[in-house]
C-alpha positions in Angstrom: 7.2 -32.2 -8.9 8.4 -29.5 -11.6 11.3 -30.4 -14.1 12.5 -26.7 -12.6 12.2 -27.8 -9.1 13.8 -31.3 -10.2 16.5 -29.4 -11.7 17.3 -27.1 -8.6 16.7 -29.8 -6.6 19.7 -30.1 -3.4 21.7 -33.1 -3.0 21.8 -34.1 0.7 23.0 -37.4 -0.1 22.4 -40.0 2.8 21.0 -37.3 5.0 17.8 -37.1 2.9 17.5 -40.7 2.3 17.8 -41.2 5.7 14.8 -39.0 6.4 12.7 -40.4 3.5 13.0 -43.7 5.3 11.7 -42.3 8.4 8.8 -40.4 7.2 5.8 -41.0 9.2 7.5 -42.4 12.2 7.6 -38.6 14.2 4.5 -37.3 15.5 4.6 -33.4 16.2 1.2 -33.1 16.3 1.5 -32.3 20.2 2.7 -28.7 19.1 0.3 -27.6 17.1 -1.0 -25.2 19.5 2.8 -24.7 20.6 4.9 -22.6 18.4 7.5 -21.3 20.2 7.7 -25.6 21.8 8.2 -26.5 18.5 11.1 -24.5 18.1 13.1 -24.8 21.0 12.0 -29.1 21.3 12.9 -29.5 17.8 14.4 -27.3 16.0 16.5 -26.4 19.2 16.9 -22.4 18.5 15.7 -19.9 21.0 13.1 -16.6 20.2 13.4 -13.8 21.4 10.3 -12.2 23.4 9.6 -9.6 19.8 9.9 -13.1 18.1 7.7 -14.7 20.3 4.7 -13.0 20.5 5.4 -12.6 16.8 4.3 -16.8 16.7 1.6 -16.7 18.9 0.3 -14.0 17.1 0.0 -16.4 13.8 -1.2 -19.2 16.2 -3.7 -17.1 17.1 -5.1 -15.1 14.0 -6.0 -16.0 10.5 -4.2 -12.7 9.1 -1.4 -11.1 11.0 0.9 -7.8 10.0 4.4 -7.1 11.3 5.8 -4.1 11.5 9.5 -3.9 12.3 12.7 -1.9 11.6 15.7 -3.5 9.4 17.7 -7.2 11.4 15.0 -7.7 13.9 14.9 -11.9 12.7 11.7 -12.0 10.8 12.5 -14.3 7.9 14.9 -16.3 10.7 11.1 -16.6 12.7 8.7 -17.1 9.6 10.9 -19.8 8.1 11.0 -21.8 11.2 7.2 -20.6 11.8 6.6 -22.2 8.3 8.5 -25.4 9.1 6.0 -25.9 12.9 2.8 -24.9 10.5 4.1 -28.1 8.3 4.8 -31.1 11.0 2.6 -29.8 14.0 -0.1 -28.7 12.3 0.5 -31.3 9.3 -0.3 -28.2 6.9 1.3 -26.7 3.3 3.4 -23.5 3.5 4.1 -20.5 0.7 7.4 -18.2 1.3 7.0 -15.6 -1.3 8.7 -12.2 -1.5 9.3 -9.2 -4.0 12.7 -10.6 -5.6 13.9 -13.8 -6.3 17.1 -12.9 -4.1 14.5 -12.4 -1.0 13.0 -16.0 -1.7 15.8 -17.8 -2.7 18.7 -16.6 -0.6 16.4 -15.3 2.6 13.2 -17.4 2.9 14.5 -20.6 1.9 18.4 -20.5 3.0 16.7 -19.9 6.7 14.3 -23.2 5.7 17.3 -25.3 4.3 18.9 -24.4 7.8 16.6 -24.9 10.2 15.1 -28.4 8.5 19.3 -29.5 8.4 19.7 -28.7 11.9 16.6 -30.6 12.7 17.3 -34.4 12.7 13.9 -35.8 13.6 12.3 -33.9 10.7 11.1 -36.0 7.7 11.0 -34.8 4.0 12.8 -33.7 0.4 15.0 -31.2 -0.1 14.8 -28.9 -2.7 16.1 -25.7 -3.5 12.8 -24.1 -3.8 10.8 -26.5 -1.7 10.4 -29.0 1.3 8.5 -31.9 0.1 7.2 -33.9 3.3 4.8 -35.7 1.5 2.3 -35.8 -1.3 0.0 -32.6 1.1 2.2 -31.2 3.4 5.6 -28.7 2.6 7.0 -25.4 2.0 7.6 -23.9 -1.5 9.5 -20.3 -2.0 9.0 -17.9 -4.9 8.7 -14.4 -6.3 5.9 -12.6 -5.9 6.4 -10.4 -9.2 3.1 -11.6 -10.4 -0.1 -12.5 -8.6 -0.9 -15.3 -11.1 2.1 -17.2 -9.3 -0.6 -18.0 -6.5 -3.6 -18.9 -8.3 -4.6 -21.8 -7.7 -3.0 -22.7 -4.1 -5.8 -24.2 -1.6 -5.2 -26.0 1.0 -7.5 -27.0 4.2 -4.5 -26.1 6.4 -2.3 -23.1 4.8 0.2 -20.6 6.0 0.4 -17.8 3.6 3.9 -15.4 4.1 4.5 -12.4 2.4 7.8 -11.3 3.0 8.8 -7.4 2.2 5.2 -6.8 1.9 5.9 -3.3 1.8 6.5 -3.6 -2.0 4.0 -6.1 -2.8 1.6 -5.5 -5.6 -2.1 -4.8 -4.3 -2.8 -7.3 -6.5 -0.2 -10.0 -4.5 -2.4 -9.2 -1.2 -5.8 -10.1 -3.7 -4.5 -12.8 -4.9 -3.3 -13.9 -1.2 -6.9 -13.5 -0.1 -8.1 -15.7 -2.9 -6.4 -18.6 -1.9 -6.9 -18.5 1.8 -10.3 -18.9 2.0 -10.5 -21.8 4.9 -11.2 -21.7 8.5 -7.8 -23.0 9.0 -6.1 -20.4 6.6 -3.3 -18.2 7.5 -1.7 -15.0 5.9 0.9 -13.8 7.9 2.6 -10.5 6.0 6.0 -8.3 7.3 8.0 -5.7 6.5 9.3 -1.8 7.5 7.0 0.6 7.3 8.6 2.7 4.4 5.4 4.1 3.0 2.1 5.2 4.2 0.0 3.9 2.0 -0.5 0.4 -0.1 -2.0 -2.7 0.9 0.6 -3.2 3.7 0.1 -0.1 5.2 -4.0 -0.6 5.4 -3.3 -4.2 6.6 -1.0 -3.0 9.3 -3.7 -0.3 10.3 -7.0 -1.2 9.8 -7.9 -2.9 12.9 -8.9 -6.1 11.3 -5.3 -7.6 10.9 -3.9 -8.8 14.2 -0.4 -6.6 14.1 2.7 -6.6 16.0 5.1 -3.6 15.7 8.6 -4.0 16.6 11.5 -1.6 17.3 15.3 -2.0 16.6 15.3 -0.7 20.3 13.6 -3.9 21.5 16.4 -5.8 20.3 18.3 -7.8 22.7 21.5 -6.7 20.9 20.4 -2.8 21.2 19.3 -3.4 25.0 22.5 -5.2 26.3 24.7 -3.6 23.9 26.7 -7.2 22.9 26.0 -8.9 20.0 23.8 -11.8 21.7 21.7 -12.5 18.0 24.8 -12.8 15.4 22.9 -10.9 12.6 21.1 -9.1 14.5 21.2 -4.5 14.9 24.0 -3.2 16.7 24.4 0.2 18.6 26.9 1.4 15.9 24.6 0.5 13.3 21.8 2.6 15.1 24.3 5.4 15.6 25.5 5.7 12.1 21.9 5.7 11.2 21.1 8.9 13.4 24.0 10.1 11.9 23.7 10.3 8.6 20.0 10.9 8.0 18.9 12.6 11.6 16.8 11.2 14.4 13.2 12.8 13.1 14.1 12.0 9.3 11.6 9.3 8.0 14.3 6.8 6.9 15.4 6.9 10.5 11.9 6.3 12.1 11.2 3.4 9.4 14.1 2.0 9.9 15.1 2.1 13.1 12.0 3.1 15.1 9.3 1.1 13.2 7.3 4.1 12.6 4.9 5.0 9.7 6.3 8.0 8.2 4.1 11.0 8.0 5.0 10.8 4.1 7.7 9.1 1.4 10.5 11.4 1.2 8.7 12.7 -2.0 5.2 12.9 -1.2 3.1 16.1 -2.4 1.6 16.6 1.1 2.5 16.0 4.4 -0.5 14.4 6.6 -0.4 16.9 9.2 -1.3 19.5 6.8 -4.5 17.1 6.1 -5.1 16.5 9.4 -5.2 20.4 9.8 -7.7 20.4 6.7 -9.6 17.7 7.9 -10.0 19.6 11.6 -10.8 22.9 9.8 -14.1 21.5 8.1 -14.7 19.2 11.5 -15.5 22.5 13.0 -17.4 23.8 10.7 -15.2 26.4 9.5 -17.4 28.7 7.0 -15.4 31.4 8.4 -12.7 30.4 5.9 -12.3 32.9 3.4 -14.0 31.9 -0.2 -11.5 33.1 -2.3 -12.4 33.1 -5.9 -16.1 33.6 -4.5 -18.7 31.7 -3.0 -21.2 29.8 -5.7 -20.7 26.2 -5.4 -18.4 24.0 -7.7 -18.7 20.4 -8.5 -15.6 18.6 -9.6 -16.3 15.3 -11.2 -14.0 12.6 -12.2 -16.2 9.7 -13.6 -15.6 5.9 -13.7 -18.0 3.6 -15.1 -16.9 -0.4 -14.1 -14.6 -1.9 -11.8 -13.2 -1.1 -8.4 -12.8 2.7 -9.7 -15.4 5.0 -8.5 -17.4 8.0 -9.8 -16.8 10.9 -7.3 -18.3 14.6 -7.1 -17.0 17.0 -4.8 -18.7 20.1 -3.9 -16.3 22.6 -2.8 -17.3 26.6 -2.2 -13.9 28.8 -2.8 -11.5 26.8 -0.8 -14.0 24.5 1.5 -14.7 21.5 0.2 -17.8 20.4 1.7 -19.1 17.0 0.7 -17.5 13.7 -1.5 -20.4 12.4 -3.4 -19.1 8.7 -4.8 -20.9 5.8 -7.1 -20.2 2.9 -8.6 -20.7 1.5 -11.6 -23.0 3.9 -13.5 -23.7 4.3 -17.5 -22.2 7.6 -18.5 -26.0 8.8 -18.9 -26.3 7.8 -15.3 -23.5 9.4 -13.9 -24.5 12.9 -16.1 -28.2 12.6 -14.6 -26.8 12.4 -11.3 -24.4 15.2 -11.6 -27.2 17.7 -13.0 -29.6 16.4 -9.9 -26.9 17.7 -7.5 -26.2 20.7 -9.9 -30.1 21.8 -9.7 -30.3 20.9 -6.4 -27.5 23.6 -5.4 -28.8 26.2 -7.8 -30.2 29.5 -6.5 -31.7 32.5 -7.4 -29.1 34.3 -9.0 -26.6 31.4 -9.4 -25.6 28.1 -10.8 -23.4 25.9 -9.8 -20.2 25.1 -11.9 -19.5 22.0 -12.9 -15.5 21.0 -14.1 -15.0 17.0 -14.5 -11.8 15.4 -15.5 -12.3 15.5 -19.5 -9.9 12.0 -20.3 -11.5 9.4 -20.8 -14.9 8.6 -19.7 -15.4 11.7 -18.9 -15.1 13.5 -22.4 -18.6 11.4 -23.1 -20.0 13.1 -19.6 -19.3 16.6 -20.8 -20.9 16.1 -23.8 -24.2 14.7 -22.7 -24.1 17.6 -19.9 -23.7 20.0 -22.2 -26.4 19.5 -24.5 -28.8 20.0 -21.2 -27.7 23.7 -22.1 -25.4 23.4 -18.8 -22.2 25.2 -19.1 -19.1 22.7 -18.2 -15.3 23.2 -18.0 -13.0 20.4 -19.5 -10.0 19.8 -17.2 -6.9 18.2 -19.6 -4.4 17.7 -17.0 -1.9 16.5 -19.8 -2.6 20.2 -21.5 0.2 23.2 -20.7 0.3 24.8 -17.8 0.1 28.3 -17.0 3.5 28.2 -16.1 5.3 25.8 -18.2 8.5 26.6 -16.9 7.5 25.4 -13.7 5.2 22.6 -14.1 5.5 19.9 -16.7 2.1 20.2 -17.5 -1.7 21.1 -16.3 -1.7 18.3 -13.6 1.5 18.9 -12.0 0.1 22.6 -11.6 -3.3 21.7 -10.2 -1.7 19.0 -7.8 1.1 21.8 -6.6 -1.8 24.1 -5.9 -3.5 21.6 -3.8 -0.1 21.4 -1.7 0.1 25.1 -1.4 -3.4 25.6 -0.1 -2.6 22.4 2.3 0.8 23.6 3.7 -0.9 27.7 3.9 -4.1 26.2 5.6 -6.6 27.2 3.4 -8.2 24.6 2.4 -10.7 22.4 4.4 -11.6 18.8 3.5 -14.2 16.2 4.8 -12.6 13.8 6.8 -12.0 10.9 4.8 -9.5 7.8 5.0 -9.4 7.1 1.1 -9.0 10.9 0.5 -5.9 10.8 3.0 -4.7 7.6 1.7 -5.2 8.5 -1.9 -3.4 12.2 -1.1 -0.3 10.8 0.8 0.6 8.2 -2.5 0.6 10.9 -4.9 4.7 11.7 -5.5 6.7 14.1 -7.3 10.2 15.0 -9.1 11.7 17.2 -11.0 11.2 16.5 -15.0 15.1 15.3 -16.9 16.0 16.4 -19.7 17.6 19.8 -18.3 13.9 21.7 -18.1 13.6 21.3 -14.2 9.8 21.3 -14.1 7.5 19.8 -11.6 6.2 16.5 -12.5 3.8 14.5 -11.1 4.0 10.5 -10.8 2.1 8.7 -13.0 -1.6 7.7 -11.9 -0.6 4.0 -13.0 2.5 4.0 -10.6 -0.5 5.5 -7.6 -3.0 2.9 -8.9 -0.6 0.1 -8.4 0.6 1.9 -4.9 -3.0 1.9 -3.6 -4.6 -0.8 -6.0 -7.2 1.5 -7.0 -7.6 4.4 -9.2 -7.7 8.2 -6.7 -10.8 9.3 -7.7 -11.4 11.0 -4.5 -8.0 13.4 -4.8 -9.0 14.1 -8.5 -12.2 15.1 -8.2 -10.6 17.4 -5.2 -7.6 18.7 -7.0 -9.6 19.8 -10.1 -12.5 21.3 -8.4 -9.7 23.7 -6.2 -7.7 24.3 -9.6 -11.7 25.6 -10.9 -12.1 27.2 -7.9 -9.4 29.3 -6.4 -6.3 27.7 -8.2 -6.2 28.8 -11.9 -5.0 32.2 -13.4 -7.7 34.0 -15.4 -8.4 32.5 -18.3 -6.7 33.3 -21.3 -9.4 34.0 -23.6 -12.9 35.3 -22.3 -15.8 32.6 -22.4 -13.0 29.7 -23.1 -14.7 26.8 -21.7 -12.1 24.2 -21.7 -9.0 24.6 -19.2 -5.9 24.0 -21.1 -3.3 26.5 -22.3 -2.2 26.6 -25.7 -0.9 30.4 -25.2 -2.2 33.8 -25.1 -5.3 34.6 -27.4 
């Protein structure tokens, strides 16, 4: 036990004593394959049918995802789902959430009062942490960092992630790591405010078993009496459609347990990529070329690490084919990059080529060039044509990929990490009184998706080469960034 644990530690006086002396003597064993027994025999509360299938769910499935609007008795169920795991199943349990308000006054208050309601359970009380004995108990705490659960393995281990839509993807990696056994658990929930992030792929990726519940299931909303103190209420629903509209996407997180088609700020809308997606699904070379018809390629380039190189081949405003590597030597990635270039070459044409020029990728242009193949360096940090308007070259590329979206011009290869990468990118307006369109910052989408979107970049600046850029400013300039007129 931790000094800090020691320190936070609850005084129960003669209650806990009392339990310490009977530790061992209770068998619960006989629910282990009985959640929702456990609860009513023992802890004497009562689910409701949401709540329900919400435990046989985790009974039933090593990873499990719940989707729900706001009061629907989550942390009230996990809590007392984390409490069975510990004496039926004679396992370990971790309560871990965004903020230490979430762990401390959420996860464990709904512990503290289940276990103090619950004379015939053994064990410690702690602030933090339900000590039953020296391999079985709960323990609460921020999830700020993933290092906070290195090192957690247990045979039998119930992993909860509470508010896991604002978990780092590096939280759900580091979840993974430590529940590696057959009789491992992660059990994650929260509203589905963003489409997009680990808890969004979790919740729809088919290989999580996933629940979705609606304020209008509640038995509050259905009888319209408060029967769950705590619980939604029908003016609470009503001022809710009130203020922000029945189709708004606060209202269908909230309320409706539905994904959003897009945060309140995203740059596209997924209907519009649906549409795009559609468009090249039926083979729609009827779509007009604009800015011509030689083919482009657009390259952003990674080299190690769960980033990935990516090529797309676009033709005015179709773009036909992601190309995608891993792990490549910049010589590599160049040699592969001037095999597709030849290979698209014809007669009277060659193929442009534009890659990402930051980073890598200034070493790419450079070895490509020497082949005596002409390449355009995209800056996106560099001015925009409009610097009024867009804070810099990015934010004007990234608004022209919205504009060709919303217009439907543009077709794109159907692709769930293109989508995925497309619906995290955000935007504002720039402080500072100048107004301009600004793009969120690719660390803030990394974190958001826990990857790098290589697939949208190689998109966005191949379009921007293509059919999205003013003429150039001076006549053979072959690196895209504005510094003025020549």
């Amino acid at each position: 036990m931790s000094n800090e644990l020691e320190r936070f530690r609850v005084d129960v006086g003669a209650f806990v004593a009392k339990h310490e002396k009977r530790r061992g003597l209770a068998d619960f064993t006989k629910y282990a394959n009985d959640p929702v027994g456990f609860l009513r025999d023992v802890l004497g509360c009562d689910p409701w049918s949401a709540q329900i299938k919400m435990a046989e769910l985790v009974r039933d499935n090593p990873k499990v995802a719940v989707i729900s609007g706001n009061s629907i008795g989550k942390d009230w169920l996990v809590a007392r789902l984390a409490l069975w795991w510990v004496y039926a199943v004679r396992g370990f349990s971790i309560l871990t959430s965004v903020t230490d308000r979430q762990a401390r006054n959420i996860s464990m208050k709904n512990v503290r009062q289940a276990f103090l309601g619950a004379p015939s359970l053994p064990g410690e009380l702690f602030q933090m942490e339900l000590r039953v004995d020296d391999s079985s108990g709960i323990i609460a705490f921020t999830s700020d960092s993933s290092d906070k659960l290195i090192g957690f393995h247990h045979p039998r281990l119930l992993l909860c992630l509470s508010e896991a839509q604002g978990l780092e993807p590096e939280v759900f990696e580091a979840a993974f790591a430590c529940a590696t056994g057959v009789q491992n658990k992660i059990v994650c929930y929260g509203n589905p405010t963003r489409p997009g992030g680990s808890f969004y792929s979790a919740a729809t990726s088919g290989s999580w078993a996933s629940l979705t519940v609606s304020v209008r299931d509640h038995p509050n909303i259905i009888s319209g009496r408060e029967e769950l103190p705590g619980g939604p209420s029908l003016a609470w629903m009503q001022s809710m459609r009130e203020e922000y509209g029945e189709n708004s996407s606060i209202y269908r997180s909230r309320v409706l347990s539905e994904w959003p088609e897009e945060s309140v700020e995203g740059l596209v809308k997924r209907v519009w990529l649906r549409a795009a997606f559609d468009r090249h699904d039926a083979n729609a070379a009827q779509l007009a070329p604009l800015g011509g018809s030689p083919p482009l390629l657009g390259v952003d380039v990674a080299r190690y690490g769960a980033d990935s190189s990516v090529v797309a081949v676009v033709r005015g405003a179709r773009v036909e084919s992601l190309v995608t590597w891993h792990g490549a030597s910049t010589t590599d990635s160049a040699d592969r990059v001037l095999a597709m270039a030849h290979g698209l070459k014809t007669r009277h044409a060659r193929p442009g080529i534009v890659v990402d020029e930051p980073g890598l990728g200034g070493g790419l242009i450079d070895v490509i060039r020497k082949t005596g193949w002409d390449v355009t360096a995209f800056n996106g940090a560099s001015q925009a044509p409009e610097p009024t308007r867009f804070l810099n070259l990015r934010a004007a590329s990234h608004w022209k990929f919205r504009e060709l979206l919303e217009n439907n011009v543009v077709s794109l290869p159907r692709d769930s990490m293109l989508e995925e990468e497309a619906l995290a990118v955000e935007w504002q307006l720039s402080t500072g009184g100048s107004g301009a369109v600004q793009i969120v910052a690719k660390d803030t989408i990394r974190k958001t998706l826990g990857r790098s979107p290589d697939r949208l970049d190689a998109v966005v600046i191949a379009l921007w080469e293509s059919v999205g850029r003013p003429p150039r400013p001076r006549w053979g300039q072959s690196t895209w960034s504005y510094g003025g007129p020549g």
